[in-house]
C-alpha positions as CSV (number, residue, x, y, z in Angstrom):
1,X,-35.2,53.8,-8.8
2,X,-33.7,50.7,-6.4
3,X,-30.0,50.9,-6.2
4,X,-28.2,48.3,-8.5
5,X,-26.8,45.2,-6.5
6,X,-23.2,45.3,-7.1
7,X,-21.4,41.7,-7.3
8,X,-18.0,41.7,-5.0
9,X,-15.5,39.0,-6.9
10,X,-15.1,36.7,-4.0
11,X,-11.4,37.1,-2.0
12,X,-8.9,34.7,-2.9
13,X,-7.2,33.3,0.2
14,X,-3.8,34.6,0.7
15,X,-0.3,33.0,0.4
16,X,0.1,33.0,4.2
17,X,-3.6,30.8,4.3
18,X,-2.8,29.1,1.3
19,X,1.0,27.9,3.3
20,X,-1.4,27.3,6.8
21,X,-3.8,25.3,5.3
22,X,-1.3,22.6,3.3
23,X,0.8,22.5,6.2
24,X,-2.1,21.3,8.3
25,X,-3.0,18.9,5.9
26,X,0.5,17.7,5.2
27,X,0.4,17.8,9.1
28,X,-2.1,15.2,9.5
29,X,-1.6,13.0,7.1
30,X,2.2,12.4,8.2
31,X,0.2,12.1,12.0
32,X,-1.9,9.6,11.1
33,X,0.6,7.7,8.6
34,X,3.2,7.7,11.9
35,X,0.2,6.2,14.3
36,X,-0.6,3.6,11.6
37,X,3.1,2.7,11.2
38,X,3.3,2.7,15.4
39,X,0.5,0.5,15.9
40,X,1.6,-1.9,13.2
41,X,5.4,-2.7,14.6
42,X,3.6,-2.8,17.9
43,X,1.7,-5.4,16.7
44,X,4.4,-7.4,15.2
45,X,6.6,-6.9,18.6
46,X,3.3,-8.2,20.6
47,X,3.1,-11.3,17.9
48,X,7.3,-12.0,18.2
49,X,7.0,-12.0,22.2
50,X,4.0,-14.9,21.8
51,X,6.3,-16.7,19.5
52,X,9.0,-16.5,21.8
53,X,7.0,-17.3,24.7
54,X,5.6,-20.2,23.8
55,X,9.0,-21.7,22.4
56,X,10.1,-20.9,26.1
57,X,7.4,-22.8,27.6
58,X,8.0,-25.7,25.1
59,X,11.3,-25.5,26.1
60,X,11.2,-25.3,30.4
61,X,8.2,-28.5,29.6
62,X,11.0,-30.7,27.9
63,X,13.6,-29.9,30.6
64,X,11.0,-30.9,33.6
65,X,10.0,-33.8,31.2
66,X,6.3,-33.2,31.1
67,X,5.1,-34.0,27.7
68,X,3.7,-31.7,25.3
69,X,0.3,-31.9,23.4
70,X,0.0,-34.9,20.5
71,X,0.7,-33.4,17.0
72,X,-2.7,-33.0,16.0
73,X,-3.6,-30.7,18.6
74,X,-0.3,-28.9,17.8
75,X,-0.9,-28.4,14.2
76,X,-4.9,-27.5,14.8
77,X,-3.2,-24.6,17.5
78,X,-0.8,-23.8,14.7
79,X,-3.4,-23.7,11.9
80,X,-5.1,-21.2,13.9
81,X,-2.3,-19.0,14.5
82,X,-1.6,-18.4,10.9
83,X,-5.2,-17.6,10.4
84,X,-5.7,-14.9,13.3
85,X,-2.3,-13.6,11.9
86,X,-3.5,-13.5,8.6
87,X,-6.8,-11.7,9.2
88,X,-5.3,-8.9,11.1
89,X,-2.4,-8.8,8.3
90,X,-5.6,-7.8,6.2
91,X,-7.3,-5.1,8.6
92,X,-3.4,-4.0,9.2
93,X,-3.6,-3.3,5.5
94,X,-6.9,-2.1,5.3
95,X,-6.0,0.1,7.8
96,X,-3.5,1.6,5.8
97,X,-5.1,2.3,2.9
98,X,-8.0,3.8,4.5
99,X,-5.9,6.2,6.1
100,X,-4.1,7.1,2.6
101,X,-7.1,7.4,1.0
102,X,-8.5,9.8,3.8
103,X,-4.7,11.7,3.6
104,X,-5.1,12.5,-0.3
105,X,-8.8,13.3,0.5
106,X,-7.5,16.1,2.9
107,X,-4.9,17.1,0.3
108,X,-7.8,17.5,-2.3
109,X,-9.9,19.7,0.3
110,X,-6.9,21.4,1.7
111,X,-5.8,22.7,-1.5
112,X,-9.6,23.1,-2.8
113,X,-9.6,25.8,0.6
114,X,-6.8,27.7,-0.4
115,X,-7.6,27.6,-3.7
116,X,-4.8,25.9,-5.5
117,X,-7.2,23.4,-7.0
């Protein structure tokens, strides 16, 4: 007669996993949540230095007395300012909530692998 197969309960993960594997995700998330943050205020400096650039070079053209562009051209540069600033104010923010999305994604597998969940 064939030996009986015997079914072994599978192992839960220990405390010490369970504390490894939420730290890691915890870990990341705050990782990727300080990058997104980073790139964001570097993105705001990079847009602040334009803005004071170009009043700088508005400014040293009035002192020499060359004049500037008519005021349609100005408002046309203007117009398409605001709109690149606006579209990467969206990505920014797509960006963002990408990246939380993927962070409580982690959580839920992090906590699914040491069996929390």
């Amino acid at each position: 007669m064939a030996k009986k197969a015997v079914r072994r309960k599978k192992k839960a993960p220990s405390s010490a996993r369970k504390k490894k594997v939420m730290g890691d995700a915890v870990r990341k998330a705050m990782t990727n949540a300080m990058n997104a943050v980073k790139t964001a205020e570097q993105a705001k400096a990079q847009a602040e230095q334009k803005v004071f650039a170009a009043k700088l070079i508005a400014h040293i053209a009035r002192e020499a007395g060359i004049k500037g562009p008519p005021a349609a051209v100005k408002k046309k540069v203007i117009a398409q300012a605001r709109r690149r600033a606006a579209a990467a104010r969206k990505t920014a923010q797509q960006r963002v909530a990408a990246a939380r999305k993927k962070a409580l994604a982690r959580q839920k597998a992090a906590r699914r692998t040491a069996g929390l969940a």
